[in-house]
C-alpha positions in Angstrom: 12.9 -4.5 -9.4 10.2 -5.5 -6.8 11.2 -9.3 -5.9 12.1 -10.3 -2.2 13.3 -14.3 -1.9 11.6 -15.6 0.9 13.0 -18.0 4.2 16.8 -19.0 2.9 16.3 -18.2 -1.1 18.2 -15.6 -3.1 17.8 -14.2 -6.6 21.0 -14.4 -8.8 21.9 -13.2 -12.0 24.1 -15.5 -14.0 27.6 -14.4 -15.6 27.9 -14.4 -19.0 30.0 -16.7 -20.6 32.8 -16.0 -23.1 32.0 -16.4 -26.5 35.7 -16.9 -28.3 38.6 -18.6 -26.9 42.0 -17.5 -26.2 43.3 -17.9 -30.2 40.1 -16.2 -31.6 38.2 -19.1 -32.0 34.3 -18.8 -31.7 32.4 -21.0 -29.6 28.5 -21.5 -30.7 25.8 -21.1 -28.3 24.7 -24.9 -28.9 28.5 -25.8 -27.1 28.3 -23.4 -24.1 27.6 -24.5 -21.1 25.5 -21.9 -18.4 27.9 -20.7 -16.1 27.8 -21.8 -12.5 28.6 -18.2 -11.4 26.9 -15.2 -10.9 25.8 -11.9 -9.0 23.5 -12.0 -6.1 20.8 -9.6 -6.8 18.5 -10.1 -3.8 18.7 -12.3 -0.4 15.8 -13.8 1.7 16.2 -13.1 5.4 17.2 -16.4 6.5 20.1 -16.1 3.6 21.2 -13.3 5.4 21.8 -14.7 8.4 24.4 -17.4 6.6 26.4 -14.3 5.5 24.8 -14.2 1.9 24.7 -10.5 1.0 23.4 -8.5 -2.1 26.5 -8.1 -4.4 28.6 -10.7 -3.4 29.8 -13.1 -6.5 28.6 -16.6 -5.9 29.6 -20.2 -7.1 26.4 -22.5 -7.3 25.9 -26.1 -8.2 25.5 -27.1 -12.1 21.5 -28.0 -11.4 21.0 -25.9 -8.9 17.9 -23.7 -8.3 14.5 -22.4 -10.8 14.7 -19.9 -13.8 12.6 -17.2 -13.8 12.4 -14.2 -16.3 11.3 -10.3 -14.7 11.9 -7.5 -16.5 12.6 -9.2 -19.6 16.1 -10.9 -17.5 16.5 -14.2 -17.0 17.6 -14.8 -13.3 18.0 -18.1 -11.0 16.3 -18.6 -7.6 18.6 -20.9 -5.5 18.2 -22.2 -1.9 21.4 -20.6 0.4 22.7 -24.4 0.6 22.9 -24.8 -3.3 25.7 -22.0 -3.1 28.9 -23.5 -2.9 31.0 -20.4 -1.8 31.3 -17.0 -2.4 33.9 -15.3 -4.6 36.4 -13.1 -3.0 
């Protein structure tokens, strides 16, 4: 992929959600919510700096960010201060 977030913005993939629960039961698309997780994929230079690196599993706020689609995947752009912490 050719996409580089500029100043403090970083491209991130979103988790998928699970689709049954615990006892089998099936939950339809229309009841899930988007997950507020998900893989960093790219990181602007300023991002960087605020220890933000490519890989990392980040938590980010429910409204946070712009959708975009490349490569036929759908992927969120968020500012470094919309992420609320990084997964360990």
């Amino acid at each position: 992929m050719n996409f580089q977030p500029l100043a403090n913005r970083v491209l991130v993939e979103r988790e998928e959600e699970v689709t049954t629960t615990a006892s089998g039961i099936i939950i339809p698309d229309s009841a899930k919510e988007k997950p507020q997780q998900g893989k960093v994929i790219a990181v602007g230079p300023d991002a960087e700096d605020e220890g933000i690196k490519e890989g990392d599993t980040v938590v980010f706020g429910k409204y946070s960010g712009s959708e975009i689609t490349l490569n036929d995947k759908e992927y969120l752009i968020l500012n470094s201060d919309d992420i609320l912490g990084i997964l360990k």
